[in-house]
C-alpha positions in Angstrom: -32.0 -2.4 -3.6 -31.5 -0.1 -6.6 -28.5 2.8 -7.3 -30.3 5.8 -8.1 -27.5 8.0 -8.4 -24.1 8.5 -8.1 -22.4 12.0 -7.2 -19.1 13.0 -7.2 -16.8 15.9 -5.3 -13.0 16.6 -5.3 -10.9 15.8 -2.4 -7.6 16.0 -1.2 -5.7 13.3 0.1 -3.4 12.6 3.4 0.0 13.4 1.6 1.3 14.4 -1.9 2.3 13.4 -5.6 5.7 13.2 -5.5 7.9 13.0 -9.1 9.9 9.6 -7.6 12.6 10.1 -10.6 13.5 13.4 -10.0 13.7 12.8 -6.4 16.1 9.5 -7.3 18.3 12.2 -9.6 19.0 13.8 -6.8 16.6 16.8 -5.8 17.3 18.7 -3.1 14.6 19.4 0.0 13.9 23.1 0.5 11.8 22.4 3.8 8.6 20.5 2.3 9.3 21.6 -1.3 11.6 19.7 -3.1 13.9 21.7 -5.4 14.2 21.3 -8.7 12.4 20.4 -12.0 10.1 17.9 -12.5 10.9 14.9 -14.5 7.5 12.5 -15.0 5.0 13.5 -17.5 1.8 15.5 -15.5 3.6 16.8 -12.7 4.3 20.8 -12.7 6.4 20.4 -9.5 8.4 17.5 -8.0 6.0 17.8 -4.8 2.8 18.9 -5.2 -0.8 17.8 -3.3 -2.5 14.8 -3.6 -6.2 15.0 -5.2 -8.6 12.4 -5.2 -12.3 11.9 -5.9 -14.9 11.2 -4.0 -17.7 8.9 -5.2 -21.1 8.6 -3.5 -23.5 6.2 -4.3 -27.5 7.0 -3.4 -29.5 3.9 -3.0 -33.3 3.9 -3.4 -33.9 4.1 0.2 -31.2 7.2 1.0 -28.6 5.4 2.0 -25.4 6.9 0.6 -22.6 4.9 0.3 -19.2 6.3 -0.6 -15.5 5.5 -1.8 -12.4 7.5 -2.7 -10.9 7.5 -5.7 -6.7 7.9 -5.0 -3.7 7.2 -6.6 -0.3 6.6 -5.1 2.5 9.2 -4.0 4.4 8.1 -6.7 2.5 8.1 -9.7 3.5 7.9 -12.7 6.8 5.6 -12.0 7.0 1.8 -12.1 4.9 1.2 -14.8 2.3 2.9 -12.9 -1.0 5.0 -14.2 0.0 8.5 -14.8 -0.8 11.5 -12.5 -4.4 11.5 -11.2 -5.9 14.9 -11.3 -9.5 15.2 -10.1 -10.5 17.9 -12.6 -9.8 15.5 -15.9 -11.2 12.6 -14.0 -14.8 13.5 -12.6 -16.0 13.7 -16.1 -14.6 10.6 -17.2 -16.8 8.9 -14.3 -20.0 10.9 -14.8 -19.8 10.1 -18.3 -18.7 6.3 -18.4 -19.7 5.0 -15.5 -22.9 6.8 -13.7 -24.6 5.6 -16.6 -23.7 1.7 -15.7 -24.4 2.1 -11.9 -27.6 4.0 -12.0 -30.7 1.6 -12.0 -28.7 -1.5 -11.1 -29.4 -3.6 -8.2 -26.4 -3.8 -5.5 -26.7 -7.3 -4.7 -23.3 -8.5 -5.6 -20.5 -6.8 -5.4 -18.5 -9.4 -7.5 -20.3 -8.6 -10.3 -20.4 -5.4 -10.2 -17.0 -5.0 -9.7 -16.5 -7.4 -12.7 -18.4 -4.6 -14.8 -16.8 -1.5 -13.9 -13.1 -3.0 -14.1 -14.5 -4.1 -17.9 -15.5 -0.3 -18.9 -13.0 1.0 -21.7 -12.1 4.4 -22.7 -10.9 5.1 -26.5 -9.4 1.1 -25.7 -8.0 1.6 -22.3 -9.4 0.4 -19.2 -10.5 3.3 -16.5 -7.8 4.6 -14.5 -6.6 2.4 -11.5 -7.3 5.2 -9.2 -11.0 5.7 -10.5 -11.3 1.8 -10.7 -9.9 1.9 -7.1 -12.6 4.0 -5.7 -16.0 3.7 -7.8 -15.5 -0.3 -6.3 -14.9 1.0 -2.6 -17.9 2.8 -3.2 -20.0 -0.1 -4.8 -18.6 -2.5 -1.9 -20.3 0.1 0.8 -23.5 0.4 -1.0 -24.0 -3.8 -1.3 -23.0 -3.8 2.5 -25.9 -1.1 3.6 -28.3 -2.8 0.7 -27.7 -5.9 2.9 -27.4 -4.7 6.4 -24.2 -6.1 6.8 -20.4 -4.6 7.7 -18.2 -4.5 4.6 -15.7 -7.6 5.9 -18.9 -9.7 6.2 -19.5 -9.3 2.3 -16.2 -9.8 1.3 -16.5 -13.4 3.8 -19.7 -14.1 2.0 -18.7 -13.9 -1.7 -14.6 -14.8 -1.8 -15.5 -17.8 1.0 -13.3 -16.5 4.1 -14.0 -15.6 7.3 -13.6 -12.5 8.9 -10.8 -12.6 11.2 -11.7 -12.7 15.7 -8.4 -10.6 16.1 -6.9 -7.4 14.6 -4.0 -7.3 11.7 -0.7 -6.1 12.5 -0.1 -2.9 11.8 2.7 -1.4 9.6 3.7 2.0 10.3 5.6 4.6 8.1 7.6 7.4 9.0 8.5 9.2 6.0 11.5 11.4 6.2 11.6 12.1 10.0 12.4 8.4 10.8 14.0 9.3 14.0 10.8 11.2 16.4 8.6 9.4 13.9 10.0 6.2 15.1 9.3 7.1 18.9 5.6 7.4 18.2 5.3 3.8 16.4 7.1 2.8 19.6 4.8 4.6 22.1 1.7 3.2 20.6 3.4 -0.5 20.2 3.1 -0.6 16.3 3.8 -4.4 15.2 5.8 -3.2 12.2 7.7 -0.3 11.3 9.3 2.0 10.4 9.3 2.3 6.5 12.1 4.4 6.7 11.9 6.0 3.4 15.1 5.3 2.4 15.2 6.7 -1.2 18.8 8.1 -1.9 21.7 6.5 -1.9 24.3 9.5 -0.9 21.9 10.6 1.6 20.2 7.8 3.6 21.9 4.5 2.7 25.4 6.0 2.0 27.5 4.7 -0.8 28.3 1.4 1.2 25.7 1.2 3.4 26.8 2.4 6.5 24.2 5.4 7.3 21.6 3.0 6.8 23.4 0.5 8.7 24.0 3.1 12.0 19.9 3.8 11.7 18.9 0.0 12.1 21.3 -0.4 15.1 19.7 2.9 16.3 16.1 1.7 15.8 16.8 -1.6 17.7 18.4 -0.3 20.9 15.8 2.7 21.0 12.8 0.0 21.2 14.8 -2.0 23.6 15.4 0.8 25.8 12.2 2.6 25.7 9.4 0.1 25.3 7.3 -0.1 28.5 6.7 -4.1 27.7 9.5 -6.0 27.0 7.4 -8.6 25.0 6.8 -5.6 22.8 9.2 -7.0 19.9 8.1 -5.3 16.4 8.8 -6.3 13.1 11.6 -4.1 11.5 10.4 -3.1 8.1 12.3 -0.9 6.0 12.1 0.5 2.1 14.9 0.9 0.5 13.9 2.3 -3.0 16.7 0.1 -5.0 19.5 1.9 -3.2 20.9 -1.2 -1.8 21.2 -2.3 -5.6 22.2 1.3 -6.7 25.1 0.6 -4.4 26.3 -2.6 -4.9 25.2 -3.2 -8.2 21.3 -4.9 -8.5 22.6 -8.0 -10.1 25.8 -8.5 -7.4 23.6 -10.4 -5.2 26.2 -11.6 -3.3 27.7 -8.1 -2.0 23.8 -7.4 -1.4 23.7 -10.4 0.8 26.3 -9.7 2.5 24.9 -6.1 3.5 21.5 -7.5 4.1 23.6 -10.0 6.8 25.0 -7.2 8.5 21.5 -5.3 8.7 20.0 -8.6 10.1 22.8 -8.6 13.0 22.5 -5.0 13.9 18.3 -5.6 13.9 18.7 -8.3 16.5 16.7 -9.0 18.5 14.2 -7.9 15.7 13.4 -9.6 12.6 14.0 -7.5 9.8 12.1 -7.0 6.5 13.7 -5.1 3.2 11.5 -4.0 0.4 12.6 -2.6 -2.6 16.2 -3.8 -1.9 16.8 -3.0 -6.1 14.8 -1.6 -9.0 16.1 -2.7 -12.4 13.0 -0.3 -14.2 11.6 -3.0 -15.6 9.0 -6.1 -14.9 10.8 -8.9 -15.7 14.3 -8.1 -14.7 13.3 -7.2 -11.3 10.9 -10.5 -10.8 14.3 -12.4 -11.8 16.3 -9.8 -9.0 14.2 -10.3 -6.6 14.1 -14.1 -7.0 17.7 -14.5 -7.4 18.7 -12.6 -4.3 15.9 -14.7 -2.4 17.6 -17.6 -3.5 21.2 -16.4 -2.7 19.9 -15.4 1.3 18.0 -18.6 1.7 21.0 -20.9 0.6 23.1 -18.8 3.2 20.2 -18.9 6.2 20.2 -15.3 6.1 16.8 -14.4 8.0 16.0 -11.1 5.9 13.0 -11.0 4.5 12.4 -9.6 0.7 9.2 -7.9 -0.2 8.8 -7.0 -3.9 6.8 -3.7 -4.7 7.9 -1.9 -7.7 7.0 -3.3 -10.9 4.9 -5.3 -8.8 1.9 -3.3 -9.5 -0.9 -5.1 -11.0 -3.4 -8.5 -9.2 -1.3 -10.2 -12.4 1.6 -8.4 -11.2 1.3 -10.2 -8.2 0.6 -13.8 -9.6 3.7 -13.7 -11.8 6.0 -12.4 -9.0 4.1 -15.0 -6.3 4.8 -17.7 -8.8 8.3 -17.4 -9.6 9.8 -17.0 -5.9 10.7 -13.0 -6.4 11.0 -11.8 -2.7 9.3 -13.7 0.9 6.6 -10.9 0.4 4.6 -8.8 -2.0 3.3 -5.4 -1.1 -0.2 -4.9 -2.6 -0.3 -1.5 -3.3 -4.2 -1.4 -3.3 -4.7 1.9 -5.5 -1.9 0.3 -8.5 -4.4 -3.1 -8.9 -7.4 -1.0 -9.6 -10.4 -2.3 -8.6 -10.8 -3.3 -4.4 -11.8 -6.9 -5.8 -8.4 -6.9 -7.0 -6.6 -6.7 -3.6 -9.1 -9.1 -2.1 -8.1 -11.6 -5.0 -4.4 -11.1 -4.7 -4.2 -11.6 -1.0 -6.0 -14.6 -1.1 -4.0 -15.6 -3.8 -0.7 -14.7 -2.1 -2.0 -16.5 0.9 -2.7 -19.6 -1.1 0.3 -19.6 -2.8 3.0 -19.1 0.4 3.6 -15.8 -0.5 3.6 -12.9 2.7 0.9 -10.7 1.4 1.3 -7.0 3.0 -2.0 -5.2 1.9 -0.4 -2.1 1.5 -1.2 1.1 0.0 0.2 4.6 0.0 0.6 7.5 2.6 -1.3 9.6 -0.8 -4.8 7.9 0.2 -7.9 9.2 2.4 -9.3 8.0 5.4 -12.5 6.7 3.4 -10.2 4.6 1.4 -7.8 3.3 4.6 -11.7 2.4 6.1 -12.2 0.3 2.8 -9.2 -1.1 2.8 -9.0 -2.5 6.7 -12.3 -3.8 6.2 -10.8 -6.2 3.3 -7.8 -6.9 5.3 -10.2 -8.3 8.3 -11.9 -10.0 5.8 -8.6 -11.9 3.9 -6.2 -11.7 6.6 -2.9 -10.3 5.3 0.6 -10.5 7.2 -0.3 -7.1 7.3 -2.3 -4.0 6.9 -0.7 -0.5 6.0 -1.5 2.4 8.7 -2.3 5.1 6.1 -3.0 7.8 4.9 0.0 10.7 5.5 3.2 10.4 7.1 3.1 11.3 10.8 1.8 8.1 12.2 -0.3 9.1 14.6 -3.6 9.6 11.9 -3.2 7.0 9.9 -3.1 4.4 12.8 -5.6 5.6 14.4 -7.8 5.1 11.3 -6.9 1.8 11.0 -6.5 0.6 14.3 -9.8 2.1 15.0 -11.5 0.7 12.4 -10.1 -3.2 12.6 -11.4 -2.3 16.9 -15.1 -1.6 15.6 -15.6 -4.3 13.5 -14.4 -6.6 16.4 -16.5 -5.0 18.7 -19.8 -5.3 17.0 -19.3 -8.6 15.8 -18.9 -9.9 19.4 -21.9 -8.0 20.4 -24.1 -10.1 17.8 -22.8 -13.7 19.8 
Protein backbone atom coordinates (compact mmCIF):
# COMPACT_ATOMS: atom_id res chain seq x y z
CA UNK A 1 0.00 0.00 0.00
CA UNK A 2 1.36 3.29 -1.20
CA UNK A 3 2.30 6.81 0.97
CA UNK A 4 0.53 9.50 -0.62
CA UNK A 5 1.35 12.14 1.62
CA UNK A 6 2.80 13.17 4.57
CA UNK A 7 1.58 16.30 6.71
CA UNK A 8 2.95 17.83 9.48
CA UNK A 9 1.58 20.17 12.61
CA UNK A 10 3.34 21.58 15.80
CA UNK A 11 2.78 20.14 19.05
CA UNK A 12 3.65 20.51 22.46
CA UNK A 13 4.97 17.93 24.63
CA UNK A 14 4.19 16.48 28.32
CA UNK A 15 6.97 18.56 30.08
CA UNK A 16 9.68 21.12 29.17
CA UNK A 17 13.33 21.90 27.78
CA UNK A 18 15.29 22.33 30.59
CA UNK A 19 19.15 24.05 30.25
CA UNK A 20 20.64 20.78 32.47
CA UNK A 21 24.08 22.96 32.96
CA UNK A 22 22.66 25.91 34.26
CA UNK A 23 20.47 23.98 36.55
CA UNK A 24 23.85 21.77 37.66
CA UNK A 25 25.54 25.62 38.28
CA UNK A 26 23.23 26.09 40.60
CA UNK A 27 19.86 27.90 39.48
CA UNK A 28 17.51 28.65 41.80
CA UNK A 29 13.52 27.51 41.39
CA UNK A 30 11.13 30.54 41.46
CA UNK A 31 8.01 28.16 41.61
CA UNK A 32 8.07 26.37 37.96
CA UNK A 33 10.56 28.95 36.52
CA UNK A 34 13.91 28.44 37.26
CA UNK A 35 15.94 31.61 37.87
CA UNK A 36 18.75 32.56 36.20
CA UNK A 37 20.43 32.75 32.79
CA UNK A 38 20.59 30.25 30.38
CA UNK A 39 23.80 28.43 29.66
CA UNK A 40 23.30 25.85 26.43
CA UNK A 41 23.27 27.18 23.03
CA UNK A 42 19.27 27.55 21.74
CA UNK A 43 17.69 28.04 24.97
CA UNK A 44 16.29 31.69 25.85
CA UNK A 45 15.36 30.57 29.30
CA UNK A 46 16.68 27.71 31.65
CA UNK A 47 12.90 26.25 31.61
CA UNK A 48 10.98 26.79 28.81
CA UNK A 49 8.08 24.33 26.93
CA UNK A 50 8.69 21.42 25.18
CA UNK A 51 7.68 21.48 21.19
CA UNK A 52 7.51 18.61 19.06
CA UNK A 53 6.26 17.74 15.64
CA UNK A 54 3.78 15.79 14.61
CA UNK A 55 4.00 13.69 11.47
CA UNK A 56 1.10 12.06 9.69
CA UNK A 57 1.39 9.72 7.07
CA UNK A 58 -1.74 9.26 4.40
CA UNK A 59 -1.90 5.95 2.80
CA UNK A 60 -3.58 5.31 -0.48
CA UNK A 61 -6.60 3.98 1.06
CA UNK A 62 -7.04 6.93 3.98
CA UNK A 63 -5.54 5.54 6.55
CA UNK A 64 -3.47 8.03 8.46
CA UNK A 65 -0.82 6.92 10.36
CA UNK A 66 1.13 9.19 12.75
CA UNK A 67 4.31 9.74 14.93
CA UNK A 68 5.72 12.50 17.10
CA UNK A 69 8.77 14.00 16.60
CA UNK A 70 10.38 14.86 20.45
CA UNK A 71 13.54 15.51 21.89
CA UNK A 72 14.56 15.01 25.51
CA UNK A 73 14.14 17.54 28.56
CA UNK A 74 17.56 18.00 28.46
CA UNK A 75 18.67 18.80 25.19
CA UNK A 76 21.48 20.03 24.22
CA UNK A 77 23.85 18.30 27.14
CA UNK A 78 25.66 14.93 26.94
CA UNK A 79 26.63 15.08 23.63
CA UNK A 80 23.18 15.30 22.76
CA UNK A 81 21.32 17.06 19.50
CA UNK A 82 20.79 20.66 20.21
CA UNK A 83 17.38 22.27 21.09
CA UNK A 84 14.48 21.05 19.01
CA UNK A 85 12.26 23.83 17.98
CA UNK A 86 9.30 22.94 15.67
CA UNK A 87 9.32 26.11 13.64
CA UNK A 88 13.14 25.39 12.14
CA UNK A 89 12.32 21.72 11.92
CA UNK A 90 8.90 21.32 9.84
CA UNK A 91 10.61 22.62 6.89
CA UNK A 92 13.55 20.47 7.10
CA UNK A 93 11.05 17.41 6.86
CA UNK A 94 8.82 18.78 4.18
CA UNK A 95 11.70 19.51 2.25
CA UNK A 96 14.10 16.29 2.80
CA UNK A 97 11.97 13.85 3.55
CA UNK A 98 8.18 14.10 2.17
CA UNK A 99 9.78 13.78 -0.99
CA UNK A 100 11.39 10.11 -0.08
CA UNK A 101 8.08 8.82 1.64
CA UNK A 102 5.60 9.95 -0.88
CA UNK A 103 4.89 7.19 -3.60
CA UNK A 104 6.76 4.39 -1.62
CA UNK A 105 5.18 1.24 -0.70
CA UNK A 106 5.00 0.64 3.36
CA UNK A 107 5.80 -2.85 3.23
CA UNK A 108 8.87 -2.90 5.43
CA UNK A 109 9.47 -0.90 7.99
CA UNK A 110 13.24 -1.96 8.15
CA UNK A 111 13.89 -0.50 5.08
CA UNK A 112 12.32 2.25 5.32
CA UNK A 113 13.64 3.09 8.39
CA UNK A 114 17.15 2.28 6.87
CA UNK A 115 16.38 5.17 4.37
CA UNK A 116 15.33 7.94 6.38
CA UNK A 117 18.07 7.42 9.15
CA UNK A 118 20.51 7.63 5.71
CA UNK A 119 19.08 11.20 4.65
CA UNK A 120 21.82 14.04 5.10
CA UNK A 121 21.55 17.57 5.49
CA UNK A 122 24.63 19.94 4.35
CA UNK A 123 26.62 16.39 5.66
CA UNK A 124 24.76 15.84 8.90
CA UNK A 125 22.29 13.25 9.48
CA UNK A 126 18.53 14.51 10.29
CA UNK A 127 18.02 15.50 13.78
CA UNK A 128 17.47 12.56 16.34
CA UNK A 129 14.19 13.98 17.28
CA UNK A 130 12.89 14.16 13.57
CA UNK A 131 14.59 10.76 12.95
CA UNK A 132 12.72 9.63 16.16
CA UNK A 133 9.32 10.49 14.91
CA UNK A 134 9.08 10.38 10.98
CA UNK A 135 10.09 6.34 11.95
CA UNK A 136 7.16 6.08 14.64
CA UNK A 137 5.16 7.34 12.05
CA UNK A 138 6.38 5.00 9.15
CA UNK A 139 6.25 1.94 11.83
CA UNK A 140 2.22 2.86 12.20
CA UNK A 141 1.61 3.20 8.61
CA UNK A 142 3.36 -0.54 7.63
CA UNK A 143 1.20 -1.80 10.73
CA UNK A 144 -2.37 -0.47 9.19
CA UNK A 145 -0.86 -1.27 5.41
CA UNK A 146 -0.71 -4.79 6.99
CA UNK A 147 -3.64 -5.05 9.34
CA UNK A 148 -1.57 -5.81 12.13
CA UNK A 149 -0.73 -4.05 15.75
CA UNK A 150 2.64 -2.33 15.76
CA UNK A 151 4.45 -5.08 18.36
CA UNK A 152 3.36 -7.76 15.74
CA UNK A 153 5.60 -6.02 13.04
CA UNK A 154 8.42 -5.40 15.11
CA UNK A 155 8.05 -9.61 16.05
CA UNK A 156 7.84 -10.18 12.38
CA UNK A 157 10.98 -8.39 11.04
CA UNK A 158 13.63 -8.32 14.20
CA UNK A 159 12.46 -12.29 14.92
CA UNK A 160 10.92 -11.91 18.63
CA UNK A 161 7.86 -12.53 19.96
CA UNK A 162 5.57 -10.30 21.37
CA UNK A 163 5.47 -10.66 25.04
CA UNK A 164 1.91 -12.74 26.91
CA UNK A 165 2.48 -10.38 29.94
CA UNK A 166 2.98 -6.61 30.53
CA UNK A 167 6.58 -4.77 31.16
CA UNK A 168 7.29 -3.30 34.43
CA UNK A 169 6.68 -0.06 34.74
CA UNK A 170 9.20 2.73 35.81
CA UNK A 171 7.80 5.72 37.34
CA UNK A 172 9.24 9.27 37.75
CA UNK A 173 8.46 11.83 40.14
CA UNK A 174 10.31 14.83 39.21
CA UNK A 175 10.88 17.29 41.97
CA UNK A 176 7.95 16.44 44.30
CA UNK A 177 9.44 12.97 45.13
CA UNK A 178 7.60 12.82 48.30
CA UNK A 179 3.30 12.91 47.31
CA UNK A 180 4.63 11.92 43.91
CA UNK A 181 5.94 8.81 45.51
CA UNK A 182 2.51 8.00 47.25
CA UNK A 183 0.78 7.77 43.83
CA UNK A 184 3.53 5.24 42.29
CA UNK A 185 2.65 3.47 45.55
CA UNK A 186 -1.15 3.56 45.24
CA UNK A 187 -1.20 2.35 41.76
CA UNK A 188 1.65 -0.46 42.68
CA UNK A 189 4.30 0.85 40.08
CA UNK A 190 7.09 -1.95 39.76
CA UNK A 191 9.87 0.66 39.72
CA UNK A 192 10.25 4.01 40.93
CA UNK A 193 10.72 6.79 41.89
CA UNK A 194 13.44 8.55 39.67
CA UNK A 195 13.87 10.94 42.21
CA UNK A 196 15.43 13.67 40.25
CA UNK A 197 18.25 14.07 42.23
CA UNK A 198 20.29 16.70 40.30
CA UNK A 199 22.12 19.03 42.90
CA UNK A 200 24.38 18.13 45.20
CA UNK A 201 23.79 21.00 48.04
CA UNK A 202 20.21 20.42 47.64
CA UNK A 203 19.07 16.82 47.20
CA UNK A 204 22.07 14.53 47.83
CA UNK A 205 23.84 16.93 50.35
CA UNK A 206 27.55 17.27 50.40
CA UNK A 207 28.09 13.67 51.93
CA UNK A 208 25.10 12.14 51.04
CA UNK A 209 23.00 12.19 53.91
CA UNK A 210 19.69 14.05 52.46
CA UNK A 211 19.68 11.53 49.85
CA UNK A 212 20.37 8.89 52.27
CA UNK A 213 17.21 10.13 54.79
CA UNK A 214 14.85 10.03 51.40
CA UNK A 215 15.70 6.23 50.60
CA UNK A 216 15.09 5.20 54.20
CA UNK A 217 11.83 7.37 53.83
CA UNK A 218 10.74 5.75 50.55
CA UNK A 219 11.23 2.17 51.94
CA UNK A 220 9.28 2.42 55.25
CA UNK A 221 6.46 4.49 53.38
CA UNK A 222 5.88 1.42 50.81
CA UNK A 223 6.13 -0.86 53.74
CA UNK A 224 3.64 0.85 55.70
CA UNK A 225 1.18 1.87 53.18
CA UNK A 226 1.05 -0.72 50.49
CA UNK A 227 -2.33 -2.60 50.63
CA UNK A 228 -0.32 -6.06 49.46
CA UNK A 229 2.61 -6.91 51.14
CA UNK A 230 3.93 -8.87 48.05
CA UNK A 231 3.84 -5.44 46.52
CA UNK A 232 7.91 -5.08 46.68
CA UNK A 233 9.03 -2.42 43.92
CA UNK A 234 12.19 -1.83 42.47
CA UNK A 235 13.93 1.34 43.93
CA UNK A 236 15.26 3.29 41.05
CA UNK A 237 16.84 6.47 41.55
CA UNK A 238 18.84 9.26 39.22
CA UNK A 239 21.35 10.76 40.62
CA UNK A 240 22.73 13.25 37.92
CA UNK A 241 26.63 12.55 38.81
CA UNK A 242 26.07 14.08 42.25
CA UNK A 243 27.21 11.04 44.04
CA UNK A 244 30.58 11.62 41.96
CA UNK A 245 30.35 15.48 42.36
CA UNK A 246 30.61 14.52 46.02
CA UNK A 247 33.05 12.07 46.46
CA UNK A 248 35.02 12.66 43.58
CA UNK A 249 33.86 10.48 40.16
CA UNK A 250 37.03 8.57 40.06
CA UNK A 251 37.09 7.71 44.22
CA UNK A 252 35.17 4.60 43.60
CA UNK A 253 35.78 3.41 46.69
CA UNK A 254 34.14 6.26 48.89
CA UNK A 255 31.26 5.86 46.10
CA UNK A 256 30.98 2.33 47.11
CA UNK A 257 30.85 2.81 50.29
CA UNK A 258 27.80 5.31 49.95
CA UNK A 259 26.14 3.17 47.49
CA UNK A 260 26.42 0.27 50.50
CA UNK A 261 24.79 2.42 52.84
CA UNK A 262 21.89 3.32 50.28
CA UNK A 263 21.45 -0.53 49.63
CA UNK A 264 20.96 -1.06 53.54
CA UNK A 265 18.60 1.74 54.09
CA UNK A 266 16.55 0.44 50.69
CA UNK A 267 16.10 -3.03 52.36
CA UNK A 268 13.86 -4.81 51.86
CA UNK A 269 13.97 -3.19 48.22
CA UNK A 270 16.48 -3.71 45.68
CA UNK A 271 17.94 -0.57 44.63
CA UNK A 272 19.03 0.77 41.25
CA UNK A 273 21.39 4.11 40.80
CA UNK A 274 21.73 5.73 37.44
CA UNK A 275 23.84 8.40 36.67
CA UNK A 276 25.86 7.82 39.92
CA UNK A 277 28.82 10.29 38.09
CA UNK A 278 29.23 12.28 34.87
CA UNK A 279 32.87 12.90 33.86
CA UNK A 280 31.37 15.11 30.44
CA UNK A 281 32.81 12.98 28.31
CA UNK A 282 32.14 9.36 26.39
CA UNK A 283 35.00 7.54 27.17
CA UNK A 284 35.80 8.59 30.62
CA UNK A 285 32.42 7.87 31.92
CA UNK A 286 32.24 4.20 29.98
CA UNK A 287 35.62 3.58 32.02
CA UNK A 288 33.63 5.27 35.46
CA UNK A 289 30.94 3.45 35.05
CA UNK A 290 32.87 0.12 34.54
CA UNK A 291 35.27 0.67 37.17
CA UNK A 292 32.78 1.36 39.90
CA UNK A 293 30.78 -1.87 38.66
CA UNK A 294 33.86 -3.70 39.14
CA UNK A 295 34.65 -2.15 42.61
CA UNK A 296 30.65 -3.20 43.96
CA UNK A 297 30.75 -6.53 42.40
CA UNK A 298 34.18 -7.56 43.99
CA UNK A 299 32.57 -6.26 47.41
CA UNK A 300 28.84 -8.10 46.83
CA UNK A 301 27.38 -4.87 46.97
CA UNK A 302 23.77 -5.50 45.42
CA UNK A 303 23.39 -1.88 43.76
CA UNK A 304 22.69 -1.81 40.49
CA UNK A 305 24.44 0.81 37.95
CA UNK A 306 22.59 2.06 35.00
CA UNK A 307 24.60 4.22 32.51
CA UNK A 308 22.68 7.11 30.73
CA UNK A 309 24.62 10.16 30.01
CA UNK A 310 27.02 9.91 27.27
CA UNK A 311 25.25 6.85 26.60
CA UNK A 312 23.20 8.33 23.97
CA UNK A 313 23.50 6.78 20.73
CA UNK A 314 22.32 2.48 19.44
CA UNK A 315 26.50 2.68 19.21
CA UNK A 316 26.49 4.33 22.42
CA UNK A 317 24.97 1.55 23.74
CA UNK A 318 27.15 -1.27 22.07
CA UNK A 319 30.34 0.30 23.36
CA UNK A 320 29.07 0.83 26.90
CA UNK A 321 27.22 -2.95 26.72
CA UNK A 322 30.58 -4.26 25.68
CA UNK A 323 32.93 -2.96 28.06
CA UNK A 324 30.96 -3.76 31.47
CA UNK A 325 30.07 0.18 32.15
CA UNK A 326 27.10 -0.15 34.65
CA UNK A 327 24.41 -3.58 35.27
CA UNK A 328 22.03 -1.38 32.95
CA UNK A 329 21.71 1.03 30.07
CA UNK A 330 18.87 3.46 29.78
CA UNK A 331 17.79 3.74 26.16
CA UNK A 332 16.84 7.06 25.92
CA UNK A 333 14.66 6.37 22.77
CA UNK A 334 14.41 10.08 21.31
CA UNK A 335 18.80 10.43 21.69
CA UNK A 336 19.26 7.06 19.24
CA UNK A 337 17.12 8.62 16.53
CA UNK A 338 15.36 6.42 14.63
CA UNK A 339 12.66 3.77 16.64
CA UNK A 340 14.57 0.94 14.77
CA UNK A 341 17.31 2.01 16.83
CA UNK A 342 15.82 1.31 20.24
CA UNK A 343 14.45 -1.97 18.95
CA UNK A 344 18.10 -2.89 17.86
CA UNK A 345 19.76 -1.82 21.12
CA UNK A 346 17.39 -3.64 23.34
CA UNK A 347 17.76 -6.67 21.62
CA UNK A 348 21.25 -6.07 21.57
CA UNK A 349 21.41 -5.29 25.36
CA UNK A 350 19.35 -8.40 25.87
CA UNK A 351 21.77 -10.49 23.93
CA UNK A 352 24.67 -9.17 25.41
CA UNK A 353 23.65 -9.53 29.44
CA UNK A 354 23.20 -6.09 29.67
CA UNK A 355 19.62 -4.69 31.68
CA UNK A 356 18.10 -2.73 28.93
CA UNK A 357 15.57 0.04 30.43
CA UNK A 358 13.73 1.40 27.33
CA UNK A 359 13.54 4.59 28.57
CA UNK A 360 12.79 7.94 27.25
CA UNK A 361 12.06 11.33 28.65
CA UNK A 362 9.20 13.00 30.71
CA UNK A 363 9.61 15.85 27.34
CA UNK A 364 7.75 13.23 25.01
CA UNK A 365 3.90 12.97 23.83
CA UNK A 366 1.53 10.40 24.38
CA UNK A 367 1.76 9.36 20.50
CA UNK A 368 5.34 8.68 21.03
CA UNK A 369 4.99 6.79 24.78
CA UNK A 370 2.16 4.59 22.39
CA UNK A 371 5.08 3.84 19.92
CA UNK A 372 7.37 3.30 22.27
CA UNK A 373 5.31 0.51 24.56
CA UNK A 374 4.40 -1.15 21.54
CA UNK A 375 8.39 -1.87 20.88
CA UNK A 376 8.90 -2.66 24.39
CA UNK A 377 6.09 -5.58 24.14
CA UNK A 378 7.62 -6.49 21.18
CA UNK A 379 11.64 -6.70 22.59
CA UNK A 380 10.97 -7.15 26.12
CA UNK A 381 13.05 -4.69 28.14
CA UNK A 382 13.65 -4.92 32.09
CA UNK A 383 11.68 -2.13 31.61
CA UNK A 384 9.51 0.39 30.06
CA UNK A 385 9.48 4.23 31.06
CA UNK A 386 5.87 5.57 32.16
CA UNK A 387 6.12 8.95 30.21
CA UNK A 388 5.40 11.67 29.15
CA UNK A 389 5.36 14.65 32.19
CA UNK A 390 6.11 14.36 35.61
CA UNK A 391 3.04 13.68 37.74
CA UNK A 392 2.76 10.04 37.32
CA UNK A 393 -0.60 9.53 37.08
CA UNK A 394 -0.69 10.46 32.92
CA UNK A 395 2.07 8.96 31.83
CA UNK A 396 1.27 5.50 33.43
CA UNK A 397 -1.88 5.46 32.38
CA UNK A 398 -0.59 5.79 28.78
CA UNK A 399 1.54 3.06 29.09
CA UNK A 400 -0.07 0.83 31.24
CA UNK A 401 -3.04 1.15 29.15
CA UNK A 402 -1.54 0.61 26.08
CA UNK A 403 0.80 -2.70 27.08
CA UNK A 404 -3.41 -3.83 28.60
CA UNK A 405 -4.75 -3.44 24.83
CA UNK A 406 -2.39 -5.09 23.08
CA UNK A 407 -2.78 -8.12 25.59
CA UNK A 408 -6.29 -7.94 25.29
CA UNK A 409 -6.78 -8.24 21.60
CA UNK A 410 -4.23 -10.64 21.07
CA UNK A 411 -5.91 -13.12 23.39
CA UNK A 412 -9.14 -12.40 21.72
CA UNK A 413 -7.58 -13.75 18.27
CA UNK A 414 -6.76 -17.45 20.18
Amino acid sequence: MKITNVICSKGRTGFYFDDQRAIKKGAGHDGTFYEGSPVTEGFTQIRQAGEAISVQIILEDGQIAFGDCAAVQYSGAGGRDPLFLAEDFIPVIEKYIKPELVGKEANNFRDLAKMIESIQVDGKRLHTAIRYGVTQAVLDAVAKANHKLICEVVATEYGCEVSDKAIDIFTQSGDDRYDNSDKMIIKEAQVLPHALINNVETKLGTKGEKLLEYVKWLSNRIQTKRKDKNYNPILHIDCYGTIGQAFGPNNYKEMADYLKTLEDAAKPFHLRIEGPMDVEERQGQMEALRDLRKELDSRNINVELVADEWCNTLEDIIFFTDNKAGHMVQIKTPDLGGINNTIEAVLYCKKHGMGAYQGGTCNETNRSAEVCTECAMATQPTQILAKPGMGVDEGYMIVYNEMQRILAIRKSRK
